[in-house]
Structures are given as C-alpha cells and as structure tokens.
N, C-alpha and C positions, 0 to 999 in steps of 0.2 A: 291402560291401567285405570282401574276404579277410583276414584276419590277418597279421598283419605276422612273426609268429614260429610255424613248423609242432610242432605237438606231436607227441610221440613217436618224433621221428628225434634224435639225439643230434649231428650234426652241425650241422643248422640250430635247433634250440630256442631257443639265443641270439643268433641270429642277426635284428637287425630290420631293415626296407628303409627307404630315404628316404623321405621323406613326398612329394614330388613324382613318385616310382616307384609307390606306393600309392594317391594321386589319379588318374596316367594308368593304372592298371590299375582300378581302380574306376569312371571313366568310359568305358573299354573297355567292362566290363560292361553299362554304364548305356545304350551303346547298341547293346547287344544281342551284343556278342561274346560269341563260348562261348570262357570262359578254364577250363579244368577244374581238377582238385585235382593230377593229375599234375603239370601246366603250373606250377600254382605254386610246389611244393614246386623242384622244376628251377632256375624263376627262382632261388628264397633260397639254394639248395644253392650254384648256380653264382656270387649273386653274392658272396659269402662266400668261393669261391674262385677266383673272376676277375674282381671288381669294381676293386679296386686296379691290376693286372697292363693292364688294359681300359683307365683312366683315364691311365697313364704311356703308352700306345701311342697313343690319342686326343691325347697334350699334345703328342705329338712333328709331330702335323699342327696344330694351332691353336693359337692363341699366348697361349688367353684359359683358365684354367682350368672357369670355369664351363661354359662353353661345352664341353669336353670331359669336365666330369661328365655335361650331360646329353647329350651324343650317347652315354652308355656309358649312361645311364637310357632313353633312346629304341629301344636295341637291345634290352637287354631285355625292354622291354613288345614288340618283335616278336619277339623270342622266344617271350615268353609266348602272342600272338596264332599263332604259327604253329609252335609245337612239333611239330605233327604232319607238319609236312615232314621233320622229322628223320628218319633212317631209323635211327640209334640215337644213346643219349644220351650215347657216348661221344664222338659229330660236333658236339654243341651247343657245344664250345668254339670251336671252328674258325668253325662257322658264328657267333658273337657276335664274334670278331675280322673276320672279313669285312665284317659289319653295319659294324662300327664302320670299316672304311677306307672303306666305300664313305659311309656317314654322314660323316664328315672331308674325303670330298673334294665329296661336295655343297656342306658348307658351305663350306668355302675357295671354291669353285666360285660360290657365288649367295649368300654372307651366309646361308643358313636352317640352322635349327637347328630340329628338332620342335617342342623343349618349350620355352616361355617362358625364359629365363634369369630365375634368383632370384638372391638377394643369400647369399655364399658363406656367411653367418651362420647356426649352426644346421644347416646340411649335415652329415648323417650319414657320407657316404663322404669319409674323410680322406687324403688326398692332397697335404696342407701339406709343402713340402719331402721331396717324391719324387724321385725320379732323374732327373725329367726336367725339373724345376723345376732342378736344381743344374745341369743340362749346359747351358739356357738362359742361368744364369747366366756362364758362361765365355764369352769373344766366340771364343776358336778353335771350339770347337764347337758355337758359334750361326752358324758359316760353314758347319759342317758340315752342319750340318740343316738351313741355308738349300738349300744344295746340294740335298741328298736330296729336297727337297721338290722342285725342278725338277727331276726325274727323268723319265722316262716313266711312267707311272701302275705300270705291271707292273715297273717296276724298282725304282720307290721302296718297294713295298709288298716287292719281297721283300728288299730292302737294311731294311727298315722291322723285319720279322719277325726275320730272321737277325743281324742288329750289335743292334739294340735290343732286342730280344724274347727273344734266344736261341735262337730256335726251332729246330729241325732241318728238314734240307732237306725230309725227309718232314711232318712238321708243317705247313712252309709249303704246299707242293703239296697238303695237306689241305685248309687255310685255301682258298685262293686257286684250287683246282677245276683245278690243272696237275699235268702231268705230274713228276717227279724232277728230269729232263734240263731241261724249260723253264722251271725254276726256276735250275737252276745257269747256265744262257744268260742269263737275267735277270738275274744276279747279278753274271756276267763284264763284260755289256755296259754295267752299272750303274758298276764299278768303275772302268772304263774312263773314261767319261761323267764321274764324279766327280772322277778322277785331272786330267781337264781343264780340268774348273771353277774347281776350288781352283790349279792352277799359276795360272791364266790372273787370278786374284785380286792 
C-alpha cells in the first residue's frame, strides 16, 4: 500500500487520504493495476485542493452525505487508475468533477455507489455543515435544487457548475467536453425550464 503522505513536495506532506480511498487504491494494486508514483502524488495534491469543493458539488445531487463522500473517493481512485488519459495535469480537475456528475447521476439513476457506504465516524474528509448542507437546510432552496435536479442532464450540470460551483463558462465547457456557446445555450434553456418549475410550484 502507498503512503498516505508524499514526502518531499511541501504541498501535500500533510496531507493524509481517507482510509477507505487508501484501501480502494491498495486493492487496485492488489489486483494488479499499474497505479504509479506520478498517479499518486496527483491523487494527494488534488485531493487536498479539490476534495472539499468535490464533495459540496456531489451533496448538491444526492441527498445522503455519505454517499457523496464516497462517489468524490470513487473518482479519485479513477483518477488514480486512469491518470494517463489526461493529456495534462492541468485537465485533471475538470476531468474529477465530470467523474463525480456522471457518478451522482448513476447513483440517483440505479441506487449504486462504488464503494460500500461507512458510518460518517472517523471520516477524514470533513464536510460537516458545508454550503450545501446549509442550502438543504432552507425549504426555498431545497425547491431550488429539487428543481435543478429535474433539469435535462446537460443543463442541470451546467446550472450545477455555474450558480453552485462558480465556475466560468470556459471552465464548464472544460469540464463537461462542450463547446462556449453550448454551454451558455444550456444555461439559457436551463433558466428558462427553472423559471417554469418554480412559478408552476
């Protein structure tokens, strides 16, 4: 099994992974995946600075926290498995928020989840009253994200990235493999669709 902390990068040193992210990458190995040193330095780097950010964009599709820890721990072990799709490591963010919509909408889709759900005890990646914990809290805008979630797939995600995520239009069209323009069309048609939801409430 890899070490959980990379030495001699100053960014990740203190950085440790869950222990359920460190079991599914170590049984990776175990059955025979080539996870390299690259790959997992990437993993710690990135999830240190998009594990958090990952988990509030996951909570905003499933309504169950655990359950949105680990589809943000199941990305990254495909991360780690398939780093070398990247074609640089400046795409790997894009490409872990992808993961994770397409992972959120299997699950809502068929109940599956990769990885076993544990009990939220002891969980390393903390995400106790996040921003998306507190909007569930509010019923207006548990109408809102009811909403979004019935969206068309490509408009929820990019209403998803752009109001909740911040992202820029370029950003999303990173993420999400579209063009500028079929982003801001997705956006428009999205608003649209929402504006009708919520009157019609």
């Amino acid at each position: 099994m890899w070490p959980s902390r990379v030495p001699n990068d100053p960014l990740t040193a203190t950085v440790a992974l869950p222990a359920p992210l460190l079991l599914a990458l170590a049984a990776a190995r175990l059955d025979g995946e080539a996870i390299n040193q690259q790959a997992e330095q990437l993993v710690v780097r990135l999830f240190h600075e998009e594990g958090r950010s990952l988990v509030r964009l996951a909570r905003l599709f499933v309504d169950d926290r655990d359950a949105a820890e680990d589809l943000v721990q199941e990305a990254f072990l495909r991360l780690a498995r398939h780093s070398s799709r990247i074609e640089t490591v400046d795409r790997a963010p894009a490409y872990l928020r992808s993961i994770v919509l397409n992972l959120a909408r299997d699950h809502n889709r068929r109940g599956l989840v990769s990885l076993k759900h544990r009990a939220a005890q002891g969980r390393q990646l903390d995400v106790h009253d996040d921003a998306a914990d507190r909007l569930v809290q509010s019923e207006d805008h548990q109408r809102v994200i009811d909403a979004v979630r019935r969206l068309a797939t490509r408009q929820r995600d990019c209403v998803t990235l752009r109001y909740f995520e911040e992202q820029s239009i370029e950003e999303i069209a990173s993420t999400l493999g579209l063009s500028g323009n079929s982003v801001k069309t997705h956006l428009r048609r999205a608003m649209v669709a929402l504006d009708r939801m919520l009157a019609d409430q």
